[in-house]
N, CA, C and O atoms as CSV, one atom per row, in Angstrom:
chain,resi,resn,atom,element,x,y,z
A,1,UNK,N,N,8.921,-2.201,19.062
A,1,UNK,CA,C,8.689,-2.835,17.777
A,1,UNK,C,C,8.468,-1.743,16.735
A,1,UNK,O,O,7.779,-0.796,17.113
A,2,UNK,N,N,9.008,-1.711,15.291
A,2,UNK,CA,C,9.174,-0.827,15.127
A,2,UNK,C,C,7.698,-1.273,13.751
A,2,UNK,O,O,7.433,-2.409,13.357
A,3,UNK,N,N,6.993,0.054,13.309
A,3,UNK,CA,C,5.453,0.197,12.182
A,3,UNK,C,C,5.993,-0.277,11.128
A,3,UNK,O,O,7.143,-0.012,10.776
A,4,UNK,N,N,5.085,-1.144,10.431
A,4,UNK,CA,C,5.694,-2.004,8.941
A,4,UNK,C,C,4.853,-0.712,7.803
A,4,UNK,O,O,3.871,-0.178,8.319
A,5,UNK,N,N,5.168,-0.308,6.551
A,5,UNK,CA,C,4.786,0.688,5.686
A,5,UNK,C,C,4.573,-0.065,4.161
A,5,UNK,O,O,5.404,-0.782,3.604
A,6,UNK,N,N,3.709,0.172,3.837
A,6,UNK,CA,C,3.469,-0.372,2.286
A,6,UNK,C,C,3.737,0.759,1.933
A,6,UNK,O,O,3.280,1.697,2.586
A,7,UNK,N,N,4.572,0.999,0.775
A,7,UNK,CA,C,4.513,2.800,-0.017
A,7,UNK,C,C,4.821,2.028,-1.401
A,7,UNK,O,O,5.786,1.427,-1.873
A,8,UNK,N,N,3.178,2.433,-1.913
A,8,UNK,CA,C,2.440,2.129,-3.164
A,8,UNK,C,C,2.586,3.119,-3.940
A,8,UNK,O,O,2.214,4.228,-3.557
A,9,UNK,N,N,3.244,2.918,-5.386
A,9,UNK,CA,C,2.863,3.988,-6.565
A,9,UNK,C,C,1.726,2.947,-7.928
A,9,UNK,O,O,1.818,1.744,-8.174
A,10,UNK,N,N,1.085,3.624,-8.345
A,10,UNK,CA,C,0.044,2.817,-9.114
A,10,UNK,C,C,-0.524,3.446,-10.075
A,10,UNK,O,O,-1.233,4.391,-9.727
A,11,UNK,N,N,-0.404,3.127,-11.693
A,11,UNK,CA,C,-1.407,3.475,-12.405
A,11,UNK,C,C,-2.593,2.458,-12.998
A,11,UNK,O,O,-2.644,1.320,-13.465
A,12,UNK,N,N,-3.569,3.610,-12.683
A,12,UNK,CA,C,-4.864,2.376,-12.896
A,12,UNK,C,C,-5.309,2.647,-14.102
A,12,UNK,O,O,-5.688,3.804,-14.283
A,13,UNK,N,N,-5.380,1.810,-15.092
A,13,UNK,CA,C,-5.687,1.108,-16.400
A,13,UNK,C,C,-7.007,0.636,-16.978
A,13,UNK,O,O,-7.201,0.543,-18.191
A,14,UNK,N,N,-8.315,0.210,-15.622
A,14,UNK,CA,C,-9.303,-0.244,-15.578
A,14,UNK,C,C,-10.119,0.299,-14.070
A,14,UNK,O,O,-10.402,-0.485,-13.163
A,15,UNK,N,N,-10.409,1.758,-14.034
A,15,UNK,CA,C,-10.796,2.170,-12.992
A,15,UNK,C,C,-12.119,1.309,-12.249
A,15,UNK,O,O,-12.034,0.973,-11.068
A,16,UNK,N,N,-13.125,1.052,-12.932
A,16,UNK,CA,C,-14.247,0.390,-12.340
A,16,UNK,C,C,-13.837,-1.455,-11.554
A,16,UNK,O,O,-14.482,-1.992,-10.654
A,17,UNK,N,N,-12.518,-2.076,-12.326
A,17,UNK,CA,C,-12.114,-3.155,-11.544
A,17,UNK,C,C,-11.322,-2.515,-10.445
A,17,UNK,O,O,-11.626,-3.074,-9.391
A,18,UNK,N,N,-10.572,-1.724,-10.285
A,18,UNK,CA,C,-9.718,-1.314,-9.191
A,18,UNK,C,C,-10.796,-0.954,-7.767
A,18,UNK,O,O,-10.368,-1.262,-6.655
A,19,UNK,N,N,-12.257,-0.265,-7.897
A,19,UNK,CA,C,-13.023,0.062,-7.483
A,19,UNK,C,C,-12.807,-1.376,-6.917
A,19,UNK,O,O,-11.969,-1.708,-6.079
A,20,UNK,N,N,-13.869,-2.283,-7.636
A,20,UNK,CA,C,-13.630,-3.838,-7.014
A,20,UNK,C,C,-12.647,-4.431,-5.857
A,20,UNK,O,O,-12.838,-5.240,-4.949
A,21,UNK,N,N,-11.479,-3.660,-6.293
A,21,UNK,CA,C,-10.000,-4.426,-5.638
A,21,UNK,C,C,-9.781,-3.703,-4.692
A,21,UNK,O,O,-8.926,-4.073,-3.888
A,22,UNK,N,N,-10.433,-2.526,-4.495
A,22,UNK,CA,C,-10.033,-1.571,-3.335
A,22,UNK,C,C,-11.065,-1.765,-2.003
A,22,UNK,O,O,-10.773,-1.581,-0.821
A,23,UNK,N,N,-12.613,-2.275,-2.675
A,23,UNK,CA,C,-13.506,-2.514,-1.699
A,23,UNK,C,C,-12.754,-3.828,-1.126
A,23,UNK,O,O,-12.378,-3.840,0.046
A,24,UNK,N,N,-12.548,-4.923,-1.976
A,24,UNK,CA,C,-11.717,-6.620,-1.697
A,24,UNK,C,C,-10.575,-6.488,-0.585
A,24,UNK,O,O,-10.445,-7.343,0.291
A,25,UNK,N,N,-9.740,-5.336,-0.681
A,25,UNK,CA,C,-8.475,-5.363,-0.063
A,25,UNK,C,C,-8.583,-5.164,1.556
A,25,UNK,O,O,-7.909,-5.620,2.480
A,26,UNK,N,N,-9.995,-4.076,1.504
A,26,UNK,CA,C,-10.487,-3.505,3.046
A,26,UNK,C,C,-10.229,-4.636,4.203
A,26,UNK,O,O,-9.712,-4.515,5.313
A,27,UNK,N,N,-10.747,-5.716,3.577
A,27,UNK,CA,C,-10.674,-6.984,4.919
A,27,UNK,C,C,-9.609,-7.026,5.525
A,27,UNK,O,O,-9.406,-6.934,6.736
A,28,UNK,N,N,-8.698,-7.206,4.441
A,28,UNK,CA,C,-7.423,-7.634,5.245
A,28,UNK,C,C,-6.707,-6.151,5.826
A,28,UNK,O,O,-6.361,-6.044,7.002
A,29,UNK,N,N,-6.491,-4.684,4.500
A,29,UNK,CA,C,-6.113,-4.109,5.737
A,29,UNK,C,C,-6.661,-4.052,7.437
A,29,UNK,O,O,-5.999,-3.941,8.469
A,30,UNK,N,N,-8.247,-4.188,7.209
A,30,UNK,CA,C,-8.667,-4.217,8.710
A,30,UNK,C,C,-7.929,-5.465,9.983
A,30,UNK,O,O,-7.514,-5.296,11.130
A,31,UNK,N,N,-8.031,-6.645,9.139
A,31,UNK,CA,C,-7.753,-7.492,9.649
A,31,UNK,C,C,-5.957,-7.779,9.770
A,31,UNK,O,O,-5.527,-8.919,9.947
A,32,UNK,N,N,-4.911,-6.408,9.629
A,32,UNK,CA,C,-3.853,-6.317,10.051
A,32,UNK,C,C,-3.471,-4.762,10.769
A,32,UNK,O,O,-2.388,-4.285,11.107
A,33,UNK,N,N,-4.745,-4.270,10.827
A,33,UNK,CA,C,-4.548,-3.184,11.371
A,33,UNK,C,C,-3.758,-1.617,10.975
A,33,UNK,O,O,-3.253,-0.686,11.602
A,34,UNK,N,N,-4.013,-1.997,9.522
A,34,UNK,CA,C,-3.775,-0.774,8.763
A,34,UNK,C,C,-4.254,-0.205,8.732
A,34,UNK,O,O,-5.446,-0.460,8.562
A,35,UNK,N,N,-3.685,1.525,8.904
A,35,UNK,CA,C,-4.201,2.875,8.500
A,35,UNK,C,C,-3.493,3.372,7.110
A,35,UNK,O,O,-2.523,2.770,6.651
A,36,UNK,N,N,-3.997,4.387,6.555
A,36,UNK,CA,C,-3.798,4.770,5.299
A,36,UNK,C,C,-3.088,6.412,6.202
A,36,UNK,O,O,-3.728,7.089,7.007
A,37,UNK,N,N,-1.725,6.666,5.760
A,37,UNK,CA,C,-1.289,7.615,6.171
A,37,UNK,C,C,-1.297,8.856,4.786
A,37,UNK,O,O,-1.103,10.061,4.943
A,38,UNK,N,N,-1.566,8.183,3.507
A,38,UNK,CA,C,-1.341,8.896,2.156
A,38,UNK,C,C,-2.566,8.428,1.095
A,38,UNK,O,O,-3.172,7.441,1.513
A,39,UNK,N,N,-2.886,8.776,0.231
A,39,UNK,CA,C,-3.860,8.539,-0.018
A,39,UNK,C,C,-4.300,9.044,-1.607
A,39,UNK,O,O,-5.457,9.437,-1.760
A,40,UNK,N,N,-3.543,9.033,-2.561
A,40,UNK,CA,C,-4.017,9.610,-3.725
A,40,UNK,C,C,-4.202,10.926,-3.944
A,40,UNK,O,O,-5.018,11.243,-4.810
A,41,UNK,N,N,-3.580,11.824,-3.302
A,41,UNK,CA,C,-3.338,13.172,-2.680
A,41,UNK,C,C,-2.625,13.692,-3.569
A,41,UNK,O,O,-2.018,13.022,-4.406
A,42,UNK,N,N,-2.601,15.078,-3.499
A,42,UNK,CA,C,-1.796,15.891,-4.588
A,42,UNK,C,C,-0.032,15.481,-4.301
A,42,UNK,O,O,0.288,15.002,-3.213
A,43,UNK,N,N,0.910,15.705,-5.279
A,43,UNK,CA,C,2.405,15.431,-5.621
A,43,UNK,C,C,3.281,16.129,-6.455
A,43,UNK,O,O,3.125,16.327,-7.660
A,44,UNK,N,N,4.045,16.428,-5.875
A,44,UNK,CA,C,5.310,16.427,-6.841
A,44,UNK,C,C,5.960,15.489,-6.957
A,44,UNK,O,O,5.894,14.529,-6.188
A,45,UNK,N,N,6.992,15.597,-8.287
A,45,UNK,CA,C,7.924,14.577,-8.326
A,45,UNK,C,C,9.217,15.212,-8.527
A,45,UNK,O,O,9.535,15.343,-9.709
A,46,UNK,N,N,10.248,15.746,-7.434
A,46,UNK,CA,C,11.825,16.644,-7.595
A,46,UNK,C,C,12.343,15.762,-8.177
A,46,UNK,O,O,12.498,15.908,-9.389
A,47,UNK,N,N,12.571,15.145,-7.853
A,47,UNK,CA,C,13.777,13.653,-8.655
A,47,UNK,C,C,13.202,12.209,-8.885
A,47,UNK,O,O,12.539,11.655,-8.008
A,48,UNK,N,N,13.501,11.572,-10.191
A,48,UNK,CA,C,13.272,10.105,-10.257
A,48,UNK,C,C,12.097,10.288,-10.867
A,48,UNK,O,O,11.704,11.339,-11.374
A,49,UNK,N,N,11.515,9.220,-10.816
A,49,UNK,CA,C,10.237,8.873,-11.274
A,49,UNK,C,C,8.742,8.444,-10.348
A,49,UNK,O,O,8.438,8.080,-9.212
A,50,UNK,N,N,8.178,8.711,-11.473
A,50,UNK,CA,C,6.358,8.352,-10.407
A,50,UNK,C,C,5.537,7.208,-11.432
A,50,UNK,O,O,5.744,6.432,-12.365
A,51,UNK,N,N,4.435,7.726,-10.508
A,51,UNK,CA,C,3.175,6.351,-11.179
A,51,UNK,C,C,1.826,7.652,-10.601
A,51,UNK,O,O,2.034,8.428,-9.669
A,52,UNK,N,N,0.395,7.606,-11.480
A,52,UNK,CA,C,-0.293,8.697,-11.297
A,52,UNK,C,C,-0.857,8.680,-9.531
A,52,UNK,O,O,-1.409,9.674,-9.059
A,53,UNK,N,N,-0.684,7.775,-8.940
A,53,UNK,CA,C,-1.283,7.639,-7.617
A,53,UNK,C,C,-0.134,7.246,-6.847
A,53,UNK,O,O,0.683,6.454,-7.315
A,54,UNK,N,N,-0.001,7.787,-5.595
A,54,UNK,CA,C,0.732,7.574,-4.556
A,54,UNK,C,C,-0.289,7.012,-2.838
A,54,UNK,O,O,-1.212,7.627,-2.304
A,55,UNK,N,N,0.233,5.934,-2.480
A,55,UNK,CA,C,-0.378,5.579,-1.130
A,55,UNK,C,C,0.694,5.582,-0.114
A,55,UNK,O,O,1.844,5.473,-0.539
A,56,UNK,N,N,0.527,5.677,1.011
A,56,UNK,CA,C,1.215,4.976,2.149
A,56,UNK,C,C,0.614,4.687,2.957
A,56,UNK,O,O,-0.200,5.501,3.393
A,57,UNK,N,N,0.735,3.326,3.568
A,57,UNK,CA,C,-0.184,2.378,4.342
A,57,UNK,C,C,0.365,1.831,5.507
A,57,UNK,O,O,1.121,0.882,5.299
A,58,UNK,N,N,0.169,2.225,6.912
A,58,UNK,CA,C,0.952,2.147,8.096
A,58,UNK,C,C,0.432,0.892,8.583
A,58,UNK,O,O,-0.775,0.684,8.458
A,59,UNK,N,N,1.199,-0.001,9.139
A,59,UNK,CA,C,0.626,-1.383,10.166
A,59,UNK,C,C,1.565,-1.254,11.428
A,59,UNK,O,O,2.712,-0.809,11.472
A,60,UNK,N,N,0.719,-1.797,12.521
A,60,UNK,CA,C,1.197,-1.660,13.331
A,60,UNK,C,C,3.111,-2.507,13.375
A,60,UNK,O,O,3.962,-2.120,14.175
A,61,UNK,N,N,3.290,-3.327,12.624
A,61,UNK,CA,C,4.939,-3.921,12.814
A,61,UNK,C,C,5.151,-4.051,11.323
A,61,UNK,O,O,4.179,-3.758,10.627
A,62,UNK,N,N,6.223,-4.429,10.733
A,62,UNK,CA,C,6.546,-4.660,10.071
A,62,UNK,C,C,5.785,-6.178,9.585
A,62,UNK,O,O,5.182,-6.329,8.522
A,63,UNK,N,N,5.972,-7.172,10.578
A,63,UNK,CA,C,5.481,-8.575,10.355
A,63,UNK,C,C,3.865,-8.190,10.094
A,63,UNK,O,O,3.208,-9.151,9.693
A,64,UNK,N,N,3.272,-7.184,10.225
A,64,UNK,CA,C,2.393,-7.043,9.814
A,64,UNK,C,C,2.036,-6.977,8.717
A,64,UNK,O,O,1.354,-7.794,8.099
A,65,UNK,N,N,2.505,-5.905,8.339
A,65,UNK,CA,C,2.371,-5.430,6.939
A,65,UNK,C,C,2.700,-6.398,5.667
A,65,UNK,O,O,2.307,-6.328,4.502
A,66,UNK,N,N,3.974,-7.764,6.625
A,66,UNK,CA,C,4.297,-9.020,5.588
A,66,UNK,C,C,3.143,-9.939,5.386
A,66,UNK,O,O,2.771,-10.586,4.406
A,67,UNK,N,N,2.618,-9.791,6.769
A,67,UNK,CA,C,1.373,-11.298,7.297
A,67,UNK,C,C,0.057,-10.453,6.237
A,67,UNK,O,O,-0.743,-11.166,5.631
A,68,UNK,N,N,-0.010,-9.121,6.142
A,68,UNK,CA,C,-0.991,-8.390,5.308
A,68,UNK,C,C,-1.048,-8.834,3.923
A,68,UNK,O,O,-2.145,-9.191,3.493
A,69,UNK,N,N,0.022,-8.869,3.120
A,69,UNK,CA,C,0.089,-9.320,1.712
A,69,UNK,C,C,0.325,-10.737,1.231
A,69,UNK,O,O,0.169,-11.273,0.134
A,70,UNK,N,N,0.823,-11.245,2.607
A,70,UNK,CA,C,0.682,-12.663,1.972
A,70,UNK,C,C,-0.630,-13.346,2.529
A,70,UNK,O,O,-0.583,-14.575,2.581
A,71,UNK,N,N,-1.526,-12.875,2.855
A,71,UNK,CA,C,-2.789,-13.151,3.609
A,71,UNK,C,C,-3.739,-13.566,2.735
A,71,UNK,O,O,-4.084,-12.789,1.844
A,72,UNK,N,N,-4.289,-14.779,2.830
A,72,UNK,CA,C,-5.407,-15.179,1.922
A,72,UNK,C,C,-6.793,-14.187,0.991
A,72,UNK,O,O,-7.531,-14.375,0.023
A,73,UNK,N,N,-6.517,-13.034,2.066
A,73,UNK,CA,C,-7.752,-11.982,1.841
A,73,UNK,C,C,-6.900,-10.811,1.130
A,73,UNK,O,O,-7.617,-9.852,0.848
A,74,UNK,N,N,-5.592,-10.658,0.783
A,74,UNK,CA,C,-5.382,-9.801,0.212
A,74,UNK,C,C,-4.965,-10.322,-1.067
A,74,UNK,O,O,-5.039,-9.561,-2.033
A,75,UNK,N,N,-4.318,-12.103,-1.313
A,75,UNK,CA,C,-4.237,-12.305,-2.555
A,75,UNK,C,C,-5.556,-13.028,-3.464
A,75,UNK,O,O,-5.430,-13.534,-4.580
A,76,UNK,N,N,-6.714,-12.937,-2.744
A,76,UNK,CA,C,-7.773,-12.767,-3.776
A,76,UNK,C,C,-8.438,-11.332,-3.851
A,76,UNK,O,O,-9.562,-11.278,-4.350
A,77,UNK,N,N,-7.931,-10.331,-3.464
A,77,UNK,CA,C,-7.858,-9.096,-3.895
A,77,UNK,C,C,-7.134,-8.929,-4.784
A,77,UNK,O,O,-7.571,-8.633,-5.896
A,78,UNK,N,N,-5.828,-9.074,-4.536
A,78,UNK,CA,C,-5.132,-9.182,-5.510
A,78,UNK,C,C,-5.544,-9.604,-6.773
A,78,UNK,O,O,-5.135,-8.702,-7.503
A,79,UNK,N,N,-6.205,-10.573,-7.598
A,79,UNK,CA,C,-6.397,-10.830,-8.259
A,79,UNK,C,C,-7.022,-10.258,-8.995
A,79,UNK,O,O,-6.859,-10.237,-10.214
A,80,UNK,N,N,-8.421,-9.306,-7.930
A,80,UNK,CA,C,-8.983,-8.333,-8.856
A,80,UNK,C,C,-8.168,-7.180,-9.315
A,80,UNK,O,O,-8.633,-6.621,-10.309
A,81,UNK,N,N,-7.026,-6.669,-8.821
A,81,UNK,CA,C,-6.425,-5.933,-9.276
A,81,UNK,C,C,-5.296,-5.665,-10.422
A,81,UNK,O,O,-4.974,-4.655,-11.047
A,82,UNK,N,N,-4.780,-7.185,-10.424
A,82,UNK,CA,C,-3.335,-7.623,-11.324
A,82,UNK,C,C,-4.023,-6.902,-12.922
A,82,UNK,O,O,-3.399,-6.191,-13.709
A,83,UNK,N,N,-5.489,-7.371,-13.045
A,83,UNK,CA,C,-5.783,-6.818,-14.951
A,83,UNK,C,C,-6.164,-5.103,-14.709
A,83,UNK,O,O,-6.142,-4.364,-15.694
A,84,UNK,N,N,-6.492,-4.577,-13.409
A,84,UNK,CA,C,-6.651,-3.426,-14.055
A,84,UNK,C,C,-5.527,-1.709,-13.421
A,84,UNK,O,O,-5.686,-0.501,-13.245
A,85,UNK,N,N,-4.331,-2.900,-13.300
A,85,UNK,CA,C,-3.454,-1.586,-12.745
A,85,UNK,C,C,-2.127,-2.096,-12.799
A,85,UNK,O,O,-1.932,-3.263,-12.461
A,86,UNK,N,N,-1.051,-1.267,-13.238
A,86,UNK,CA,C,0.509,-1.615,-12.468
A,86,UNK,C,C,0.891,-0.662,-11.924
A,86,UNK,O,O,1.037,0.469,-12.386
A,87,UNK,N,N,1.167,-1.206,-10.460
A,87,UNK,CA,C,2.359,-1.054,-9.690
A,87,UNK,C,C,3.475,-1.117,-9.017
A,87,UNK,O,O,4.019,-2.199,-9.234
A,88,UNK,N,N,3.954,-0.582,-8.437
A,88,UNK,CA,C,5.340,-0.913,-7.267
A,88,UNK,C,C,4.948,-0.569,-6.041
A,88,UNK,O,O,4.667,0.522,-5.545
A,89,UNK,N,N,4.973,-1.828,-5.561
A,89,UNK,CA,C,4.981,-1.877,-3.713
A,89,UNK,C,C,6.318,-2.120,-3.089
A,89,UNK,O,O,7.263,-2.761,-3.549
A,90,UNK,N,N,6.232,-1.602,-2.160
A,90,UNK,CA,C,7.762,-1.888,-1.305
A,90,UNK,C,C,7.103,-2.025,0.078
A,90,UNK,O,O,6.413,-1.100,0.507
A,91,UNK,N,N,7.263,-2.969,0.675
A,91,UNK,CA,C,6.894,-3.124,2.029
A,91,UNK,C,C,8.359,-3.002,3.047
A,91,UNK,O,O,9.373,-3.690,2.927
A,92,UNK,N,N,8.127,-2.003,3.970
A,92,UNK,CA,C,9.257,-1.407,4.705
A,92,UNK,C,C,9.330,-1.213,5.774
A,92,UNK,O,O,8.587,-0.265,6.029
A,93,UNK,N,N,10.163,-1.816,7.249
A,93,UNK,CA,C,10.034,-1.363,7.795
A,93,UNK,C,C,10.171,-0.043,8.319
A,93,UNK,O,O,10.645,0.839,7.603
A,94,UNK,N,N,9.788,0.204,9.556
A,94,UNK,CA,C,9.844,2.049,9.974
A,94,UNK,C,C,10.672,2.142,10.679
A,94,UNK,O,O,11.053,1.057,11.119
A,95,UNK,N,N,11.505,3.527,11.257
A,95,UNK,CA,C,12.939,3.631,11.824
A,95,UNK,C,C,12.501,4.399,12.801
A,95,UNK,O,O,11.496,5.108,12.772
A,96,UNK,N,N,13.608,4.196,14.080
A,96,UNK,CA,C,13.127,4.593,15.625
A,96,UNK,C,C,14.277,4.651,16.017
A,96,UNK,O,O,14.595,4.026,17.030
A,97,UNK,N,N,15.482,5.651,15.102
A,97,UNK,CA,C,16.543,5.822,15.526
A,97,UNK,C,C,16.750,7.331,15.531
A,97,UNK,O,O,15.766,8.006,15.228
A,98,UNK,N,N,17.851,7.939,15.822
A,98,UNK,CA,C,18.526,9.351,15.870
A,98,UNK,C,C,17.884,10.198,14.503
A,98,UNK,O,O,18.043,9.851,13.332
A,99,UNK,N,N,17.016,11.561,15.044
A,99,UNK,CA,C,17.004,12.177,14.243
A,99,UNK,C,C,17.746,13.501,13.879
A,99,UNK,O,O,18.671,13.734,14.657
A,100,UNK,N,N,17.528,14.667,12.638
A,100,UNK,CA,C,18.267,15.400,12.542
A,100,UNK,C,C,17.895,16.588,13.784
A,100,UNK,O,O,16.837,16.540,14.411
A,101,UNK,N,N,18.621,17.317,13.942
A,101,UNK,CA,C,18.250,17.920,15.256
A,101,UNK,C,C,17.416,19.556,14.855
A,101,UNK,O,O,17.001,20.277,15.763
C-alpha cells in the first residue's frame, strides 16, 4: 500500500488564529496517523513559485490522508484556519516504483 502526502504551502495572515488551528488540527492528524516529514524549515525556491511556509505531512496510505481532511476533526479545524491564512494543499499519493540508479 503505497503513504498518502499532504504537501502544504501557506501564508499566514493572522498568526495567533493559525496558533488555534494548528493546536485544532493535532486530533485528527493523530487520529490518521500522521507524521510531519517538513515543517516550516528553511527553502529555496529554483523554479515556479512559493507561499512563506512549506509542510509535508506523511500518512500511513493515501486513503488516509483523504479520510484525514474530510474528517469531522479536521474540518472544524479548518474553520479556524480559512480567516487567518491561504493556502495550497495537494493531497498525493506516494510512489514505490523504479528508481534512478
Amino acid at each position: 500500500m503505497q503513504k498518502g502526502y499532504w504537501i502544504v504551502r501557506v501564508d499566514i495572515t493572522e498568526p495567533e488564529q493559525f496558533k488555534a488551528y494548528a493546536a485544532a488540527n493535532a486530533i485528527a492528524l493523530k487520529n490518521h496517523g500522521a507524521r510531519f516529514l517538513a515543517r516550516a524549515g528553511r527553502f529555496e525556491v529554483p523554479e515556479g513559485s512559493t507561499r512563506s511556509r512549506n509542510t509535508i505531512v506523511e500518512f500511513p496510505s493515501y486513503q488516509a490522508a483523504l479520510d484525514c481532511w474530510r474528517s469531522p476533526e479536521y474540518q472544524a479545524a479548518l474553520q479556524l484556519r480559512l480567516p487567518a491564512s491561504a493556502i495550497d494543499l495537494v493531497i498525493v499519493e506516494g510512489y514505490d516504483g523504479p528508481q534512478p540508479d
